[in-house]
TIBABA-414482 format. One record per residue (C-alpha): y, x, z. Coordinates in Angstrom, 2 decimals, always signed. Example, Ala and Ser with C-alpha at 12.3 -4.5 7.8 and 13.67 -1.06 7.14 Angstrom:
-4.50|+12.30|+7.80
-1.06|+13.67|+7.14
//
This chain:
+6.42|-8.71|+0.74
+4.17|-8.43|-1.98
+3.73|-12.23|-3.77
+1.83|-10.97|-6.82
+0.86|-8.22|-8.61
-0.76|-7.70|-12.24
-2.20|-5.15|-14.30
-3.39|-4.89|-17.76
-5.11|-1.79|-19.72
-5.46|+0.07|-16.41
-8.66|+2.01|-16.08
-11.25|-0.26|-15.88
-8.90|-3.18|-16.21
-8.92|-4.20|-19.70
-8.07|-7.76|-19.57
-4.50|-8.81|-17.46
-5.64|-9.67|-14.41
-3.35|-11.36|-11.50
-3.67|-10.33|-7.69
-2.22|-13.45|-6.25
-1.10|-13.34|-2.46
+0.27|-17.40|-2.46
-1.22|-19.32|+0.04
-3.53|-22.16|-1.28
-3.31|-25.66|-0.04
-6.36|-24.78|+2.69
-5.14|-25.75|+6.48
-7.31|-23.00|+8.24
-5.15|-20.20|+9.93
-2.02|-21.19|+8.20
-0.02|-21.10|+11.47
-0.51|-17.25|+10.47
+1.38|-17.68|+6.67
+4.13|-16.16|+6.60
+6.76|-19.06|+5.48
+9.56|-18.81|+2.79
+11.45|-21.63|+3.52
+14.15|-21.64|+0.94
+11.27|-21.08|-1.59
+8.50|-23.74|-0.23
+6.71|-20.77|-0.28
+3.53|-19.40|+2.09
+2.01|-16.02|+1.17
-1.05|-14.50|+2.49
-0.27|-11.73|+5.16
-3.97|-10.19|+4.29
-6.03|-9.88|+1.68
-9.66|-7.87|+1.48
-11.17|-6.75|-1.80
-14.91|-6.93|-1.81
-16.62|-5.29|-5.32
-19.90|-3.39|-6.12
-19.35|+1.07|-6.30
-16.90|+1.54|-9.77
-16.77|-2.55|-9.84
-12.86|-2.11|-10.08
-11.47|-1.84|-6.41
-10.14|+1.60|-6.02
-8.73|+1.31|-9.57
-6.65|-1.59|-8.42
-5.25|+0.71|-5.26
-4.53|+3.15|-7.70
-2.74|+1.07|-9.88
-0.27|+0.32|-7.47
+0.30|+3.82|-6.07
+0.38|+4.61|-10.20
+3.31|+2.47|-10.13
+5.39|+3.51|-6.95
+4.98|+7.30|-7.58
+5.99|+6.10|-11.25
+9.39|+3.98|-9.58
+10.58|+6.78|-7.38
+9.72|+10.01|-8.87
+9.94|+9.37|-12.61
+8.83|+11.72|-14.93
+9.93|+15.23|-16.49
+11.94|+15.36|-19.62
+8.20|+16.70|-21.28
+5.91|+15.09|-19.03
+3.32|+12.24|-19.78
+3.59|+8.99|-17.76
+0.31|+9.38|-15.67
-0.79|+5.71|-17.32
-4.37|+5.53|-17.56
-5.58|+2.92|-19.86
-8.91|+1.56|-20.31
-10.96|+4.36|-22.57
-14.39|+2.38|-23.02
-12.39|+0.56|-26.47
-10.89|+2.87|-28.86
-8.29|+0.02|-29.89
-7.07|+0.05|-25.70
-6.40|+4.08|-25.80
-2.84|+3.76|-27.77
-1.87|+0.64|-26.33
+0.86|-0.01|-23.16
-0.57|-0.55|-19.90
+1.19|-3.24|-18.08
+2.12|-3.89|-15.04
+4.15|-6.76|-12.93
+5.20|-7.55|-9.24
+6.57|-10.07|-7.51
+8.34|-9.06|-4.63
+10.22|-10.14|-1.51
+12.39|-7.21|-0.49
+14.79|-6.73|+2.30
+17.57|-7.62|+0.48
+20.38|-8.73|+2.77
+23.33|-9.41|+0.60
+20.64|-11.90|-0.90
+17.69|-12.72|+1.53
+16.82|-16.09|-0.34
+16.23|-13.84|-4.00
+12.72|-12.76|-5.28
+11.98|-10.42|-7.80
+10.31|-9.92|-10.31
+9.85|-6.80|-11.77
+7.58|-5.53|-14.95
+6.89|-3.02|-17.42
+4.84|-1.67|-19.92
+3.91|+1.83|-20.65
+2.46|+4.10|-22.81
+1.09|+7.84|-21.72
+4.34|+8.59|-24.11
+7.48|+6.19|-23.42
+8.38|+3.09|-21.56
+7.58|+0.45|-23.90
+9.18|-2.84|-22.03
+11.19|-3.05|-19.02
+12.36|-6.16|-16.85
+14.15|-6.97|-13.68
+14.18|-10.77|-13.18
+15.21|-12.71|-9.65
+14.47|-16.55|-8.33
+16.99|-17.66|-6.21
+15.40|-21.82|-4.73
+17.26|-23.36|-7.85
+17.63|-20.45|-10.19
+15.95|-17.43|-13.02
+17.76|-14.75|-13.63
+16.77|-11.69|-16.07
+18.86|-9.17|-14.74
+18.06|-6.88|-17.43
+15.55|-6.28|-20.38
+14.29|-3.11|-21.64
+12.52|-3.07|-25.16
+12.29|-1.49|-28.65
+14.59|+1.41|-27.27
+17.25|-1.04|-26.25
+18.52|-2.93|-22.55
+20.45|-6.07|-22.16
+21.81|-7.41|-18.99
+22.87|-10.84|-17.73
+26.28|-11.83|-18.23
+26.91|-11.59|-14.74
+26.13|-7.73|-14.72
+27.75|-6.96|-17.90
+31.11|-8.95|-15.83
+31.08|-6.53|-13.34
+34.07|-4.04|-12.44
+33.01|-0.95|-14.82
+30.21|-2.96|-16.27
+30.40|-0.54|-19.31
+28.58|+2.30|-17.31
+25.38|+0.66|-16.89
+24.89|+0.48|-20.63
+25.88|+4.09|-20.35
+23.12|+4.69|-18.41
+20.25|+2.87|-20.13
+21.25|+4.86|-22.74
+21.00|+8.35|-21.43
+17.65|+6.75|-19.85
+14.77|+8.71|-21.19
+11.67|+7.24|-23.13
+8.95|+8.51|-20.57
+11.32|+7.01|-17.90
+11.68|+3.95|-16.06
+15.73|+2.56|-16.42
+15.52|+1.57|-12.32
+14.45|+5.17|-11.66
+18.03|+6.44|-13.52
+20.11|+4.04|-12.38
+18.87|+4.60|-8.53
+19.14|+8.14|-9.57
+22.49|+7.44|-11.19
+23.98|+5.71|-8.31
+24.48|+1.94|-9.49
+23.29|+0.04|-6.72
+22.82|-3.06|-7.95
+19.15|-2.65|-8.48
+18.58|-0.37|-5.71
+17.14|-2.93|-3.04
+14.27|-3.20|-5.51
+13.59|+0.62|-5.35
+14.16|+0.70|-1.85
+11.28|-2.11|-1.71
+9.01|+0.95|-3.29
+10.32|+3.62|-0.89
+10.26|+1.73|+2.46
+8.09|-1.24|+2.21
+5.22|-0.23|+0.31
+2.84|+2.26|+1.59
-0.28|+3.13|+0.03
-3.19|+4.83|+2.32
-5.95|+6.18|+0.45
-9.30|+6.88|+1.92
-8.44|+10.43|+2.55
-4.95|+10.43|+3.68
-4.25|+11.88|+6.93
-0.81|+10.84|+9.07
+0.92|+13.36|+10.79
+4.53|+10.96|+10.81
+6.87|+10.86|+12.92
+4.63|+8.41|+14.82
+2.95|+11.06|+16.07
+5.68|+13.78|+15.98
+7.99|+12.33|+18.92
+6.52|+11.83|+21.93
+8.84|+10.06|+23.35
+9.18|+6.95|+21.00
+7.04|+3.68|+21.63
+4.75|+4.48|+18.92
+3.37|+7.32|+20.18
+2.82|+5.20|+23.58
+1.29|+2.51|+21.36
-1.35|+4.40|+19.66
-2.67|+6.27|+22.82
-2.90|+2.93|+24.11
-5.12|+1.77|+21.05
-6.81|+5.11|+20.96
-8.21|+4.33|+24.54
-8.51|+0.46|+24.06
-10.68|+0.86|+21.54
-13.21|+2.84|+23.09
-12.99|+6.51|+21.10
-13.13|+8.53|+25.02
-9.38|+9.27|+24.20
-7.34|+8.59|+27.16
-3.89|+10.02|+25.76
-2.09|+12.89|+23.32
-0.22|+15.67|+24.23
+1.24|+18.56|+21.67
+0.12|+22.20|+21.94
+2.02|+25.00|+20.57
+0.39|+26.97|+17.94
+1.01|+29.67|+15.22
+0.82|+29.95|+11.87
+0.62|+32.19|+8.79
+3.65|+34.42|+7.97
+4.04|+32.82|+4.57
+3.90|+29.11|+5.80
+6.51|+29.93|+8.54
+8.56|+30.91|+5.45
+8.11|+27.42|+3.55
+9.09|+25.59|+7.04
+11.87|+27.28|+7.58
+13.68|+26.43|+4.29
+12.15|+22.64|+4.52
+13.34|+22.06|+8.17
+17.11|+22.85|+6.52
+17.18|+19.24|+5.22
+14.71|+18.08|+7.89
+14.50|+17.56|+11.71
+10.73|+17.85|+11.87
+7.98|+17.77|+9.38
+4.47|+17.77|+9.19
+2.31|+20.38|+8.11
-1.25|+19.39|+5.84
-4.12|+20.01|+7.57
-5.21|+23.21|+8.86
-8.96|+23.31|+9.56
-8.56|+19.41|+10.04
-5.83|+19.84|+12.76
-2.91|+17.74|+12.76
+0.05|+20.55|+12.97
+3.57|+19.62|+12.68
+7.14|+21.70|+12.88
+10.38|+21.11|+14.14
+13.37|+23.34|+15.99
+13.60|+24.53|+19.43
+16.80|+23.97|+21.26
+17.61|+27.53|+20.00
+16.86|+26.35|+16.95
+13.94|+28.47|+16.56
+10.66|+27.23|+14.33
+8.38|+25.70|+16.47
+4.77|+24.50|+15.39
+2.46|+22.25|+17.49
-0.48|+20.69|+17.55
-1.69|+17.45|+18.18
-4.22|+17.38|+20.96
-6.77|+14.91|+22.37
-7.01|+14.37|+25.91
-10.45|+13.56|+27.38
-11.75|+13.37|+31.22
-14.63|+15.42|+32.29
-17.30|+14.45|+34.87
-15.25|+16.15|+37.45
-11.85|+13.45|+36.49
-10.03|+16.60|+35.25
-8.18|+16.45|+32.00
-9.65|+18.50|+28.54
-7.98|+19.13|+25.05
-9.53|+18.66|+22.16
-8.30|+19.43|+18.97
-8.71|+16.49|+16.19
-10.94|+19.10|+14.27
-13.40|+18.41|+16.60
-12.93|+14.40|+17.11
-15.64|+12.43|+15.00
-14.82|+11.16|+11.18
-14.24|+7.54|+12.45
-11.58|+8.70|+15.60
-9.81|+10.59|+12.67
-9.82|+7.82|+10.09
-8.55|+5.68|+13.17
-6.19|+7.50|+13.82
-4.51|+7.71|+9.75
-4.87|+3.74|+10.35
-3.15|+3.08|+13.85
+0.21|+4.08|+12.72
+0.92|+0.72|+10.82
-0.85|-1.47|+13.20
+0.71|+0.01|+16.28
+4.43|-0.60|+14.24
+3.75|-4.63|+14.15
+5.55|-5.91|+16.74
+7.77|-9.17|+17.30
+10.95|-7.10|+16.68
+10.24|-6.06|+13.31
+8.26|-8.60|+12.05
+10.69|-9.85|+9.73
+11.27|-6.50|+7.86
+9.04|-6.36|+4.89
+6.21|-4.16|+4.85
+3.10|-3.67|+2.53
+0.64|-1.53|+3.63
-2.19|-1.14|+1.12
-5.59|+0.68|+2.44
-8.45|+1.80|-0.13
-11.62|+1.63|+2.37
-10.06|+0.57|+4.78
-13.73|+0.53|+6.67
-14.60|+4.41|+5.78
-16.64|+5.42|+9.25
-15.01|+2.67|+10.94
-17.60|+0.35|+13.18
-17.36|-3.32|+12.14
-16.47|-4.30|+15.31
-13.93|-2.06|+16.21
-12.63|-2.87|+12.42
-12.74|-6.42|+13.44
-10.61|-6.45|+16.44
-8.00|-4.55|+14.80
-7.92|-7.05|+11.78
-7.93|-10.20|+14.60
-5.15|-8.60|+16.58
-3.33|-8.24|+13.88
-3.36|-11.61|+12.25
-2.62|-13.69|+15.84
+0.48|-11.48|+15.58
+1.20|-13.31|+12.14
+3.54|-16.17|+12.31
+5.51|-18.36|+9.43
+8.60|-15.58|+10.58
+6.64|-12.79|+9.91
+7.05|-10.60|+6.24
+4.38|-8.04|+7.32
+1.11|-7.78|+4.79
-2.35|-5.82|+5.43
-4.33|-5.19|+1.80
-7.83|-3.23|+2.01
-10.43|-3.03|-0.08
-13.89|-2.94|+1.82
-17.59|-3.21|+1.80
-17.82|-4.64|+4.98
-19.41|-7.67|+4.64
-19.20|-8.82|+8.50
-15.26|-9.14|+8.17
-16.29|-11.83|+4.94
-16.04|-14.69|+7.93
-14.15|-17.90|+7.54
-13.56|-17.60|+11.13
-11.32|-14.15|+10.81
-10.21|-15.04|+7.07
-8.75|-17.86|+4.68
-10.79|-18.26|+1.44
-8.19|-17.24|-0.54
-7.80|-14.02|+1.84
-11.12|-12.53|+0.82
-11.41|-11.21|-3.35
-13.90|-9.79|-5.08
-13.72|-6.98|-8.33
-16.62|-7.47|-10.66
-17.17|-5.21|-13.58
-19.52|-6.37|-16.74
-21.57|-4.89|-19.27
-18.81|-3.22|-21.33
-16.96|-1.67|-18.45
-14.73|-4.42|-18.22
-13.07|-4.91|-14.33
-12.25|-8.83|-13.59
-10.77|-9.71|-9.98
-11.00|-12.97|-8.74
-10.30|-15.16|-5.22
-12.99|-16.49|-3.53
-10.83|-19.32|-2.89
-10.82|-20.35|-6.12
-15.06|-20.90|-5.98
-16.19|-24.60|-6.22
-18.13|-25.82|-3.62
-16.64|-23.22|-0.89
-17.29|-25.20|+2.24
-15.51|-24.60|+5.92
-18.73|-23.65|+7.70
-20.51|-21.79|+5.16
-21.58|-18.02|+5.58
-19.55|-16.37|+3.06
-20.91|-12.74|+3.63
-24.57|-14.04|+2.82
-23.81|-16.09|+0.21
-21.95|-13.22|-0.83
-24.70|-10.69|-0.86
-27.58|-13.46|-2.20
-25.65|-12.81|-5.49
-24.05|-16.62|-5.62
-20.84|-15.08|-6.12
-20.55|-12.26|-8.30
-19.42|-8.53|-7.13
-22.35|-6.74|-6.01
-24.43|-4.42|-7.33
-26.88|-5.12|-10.26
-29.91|-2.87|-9.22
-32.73|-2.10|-11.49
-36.12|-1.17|-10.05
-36.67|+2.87|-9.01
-40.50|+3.58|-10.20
-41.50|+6.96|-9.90
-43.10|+8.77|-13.18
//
């Protein structure tokens, strides 16, 4: 689970600010709050971003795929860092960006432990570096990156061949992150933090497009669980079936070598079809198709290809995947999904449901977490969301992005409207229009 996350000198974020996913003390919905008991601890298993266009939103979404893609791939030996900072201030352009989490991974050798993990960052080098954990009585720096040099606890350095990991932060390059290495180097004490990165968090951007293995084998519950969405929720779908297609000489090339190391993989988009390969049982490349099975007039079946499905049945369709996956049997296995517009040609009400299903799913046991950012203003409803669920970016008259919880307002009360005392302007975070005359 994700319990915080902040960002400083990002884009548009010049000043730190704190994304904060502890419950407050409010009593509405919090049979839904995820509990961690050895911790006292409820967190928020949604959160929605509201902001004006540019207000900040997108550039917090980025800042945490910024900093995954940064954890698991690393960099080149020449390569930049990818930082952005914020370029509206001459004095930010040469200074770290910084980022923190706080995290709740599946960490089963310690399932009471959070972490909390930071760094700072230059387009050049890794400035700072720190792995901390909270255990219910305990702080723990597990090691500390900073002016070229990392320390560990005592309790690391104690270890059986403790020697290597200072081996290792030393053959650590400056444009890389020391977790990255050691992952990379195979010391597995900090490994169920970048395994938190690789398997928890997953960050869906407005135009991402699923093809996983969700999709891919039709014969797993998912794919049962999404056709049964797809028609639930009124798109004319009434099931998917795979058609075998062909494709270009040279791509058949590229799948071939891939599907060495890989049992199936998916293909980008074609045309915007949904193609994926995998091997025959004579081990021969096959390619297919995902198809969309409507009923004519007449009750016979038709296939249509997603090419031809509307924007909104497509976006659905990227979005299904993760809500299809809650269930009670793997509710307790951390997972983050982040979604940047999350309502792109989605209807409100269809949005809605999904959102409400969702969250009576959510129980004190649960470690699942849905963050969007949004302009929908009918899911801004204290009777779908807490107050400190629903957040708003605001950006001022140098540039400068602040984020802030509506929960923390004064004067917030249980019955009010939230969405129109949103958009009357009493709260910050929507546009600031100037008059259009004509010349």
């Amino acid at each position: 689970m994700l319990v915080s996350f902040s960002l400083e000198n990002w884009k548009s974020f010049k000043n730190e600010a704190t994304f904060s996913l502890i419950a407050s003390k409010e009593r509405s919905f919090r049979e839904h709050l995820p509990y961690i008991s050895k911790h006292r601890l409820r967190v928020l298993p949604f959160a929605a971003v509201y902001g004006a266009n540019a207000s900040g939103k997108s550039n917090l979404f980025q800042a945490l795929s910024f900093v995954r893609q940064f954890v698991l791939d690393g960099t080149r030996p020449d390569a930049q860092t990818g930082t952005i900072p914020f370029l509206l201030d001459p004095d930010m352009e040469d200074r770290p960006s910084r980022f923190s989490l706080t995290i709740i991974p599946h960490d089963l050798e310690h399932p009471d432990w959070i972490y909390e993990y930071s760094f700072s960052v230059t387009r050049r080098e890794v400035v700072e570096e720190r792995l901390r954990c909270f255990t219910s009585s305990s702080e723990t720096v597990l090691y500390e990156r900073s002016m070229g040099k990392t320390t560990f606890s005592p309790r690391i350095q104690a270890k059986e061949g403790g020697e290597r990991y200072a081996f290792v932060a030393a053959g650590t390059r400056p444009n890389q992150l020391f977790l990255t290495n050691s992952v990379f180097q195979n010391i597995e004490d900090f490994k169920v933090v970048y395994d938190w990165f690789q398997y928890s968090l997953a960050v869906i951007a407005p135009d991402s497009k699923y093809v996983g293995p969700a999709l891919r084998h039709r014969e797993g519950p998912l794919y049962r669980s999404i056709e049964t969405f797809l028609n639930q929720l009124d798109t004319g779908i009434i099931g998917l079936e795979q058609e075998k297609t062909v494709v270009p000489d040279a791509m058949v090339k590229l799948l071939e070598k891939n599907l060495e190391e890989k049992e199936d993989i998916s293909i980008p988009t074609m045309e915007g079809d949904r193609l994926f390969a995998s091997r025959g049982k004579n081990g021969e490349l096959e390619v297919s198709r995902l198809m969309a099975l409507h009923r004519r007039s007449d009750g016979e079946k038709i296939r249509f290809r997603f090419s031809q499905e509307s924007d909104g049945t497509n976006r659905l369709l990227d979005l299904l995947p993760a809500f299809a996956r809650f269930t009670p049997q793997n509710a307790n296995e951390p997972q983050v999904f982040v979604f940047d517009e999350i309502d792109r040609s989605l209807h409100t009400a269809l949005l809605q449901h999904l959102i409400e299903d969702y969250l009576q799913k959510c129980s004190p046991d649960s470690r699942w977490q849905f963050l969007v950012t949004t302009h929908d203003v009918c899911l801004m409803d204290q009777n779908l969301l807490r107050r400190d669920e629903m957040w708003l970016t605001e950006r001022d008259e140098n540039g400068v992005s602040s984020l802030v919880s509506i929960g923390d307002f004064e004067k917030i009360r249980a019955d009010l409207d939230v969405g129109r005392h949103y958009l009357l302007g009493r709260m910050g975070g929507i546009p600031r229009l100037r008059t259009l005359r004509s010349r």
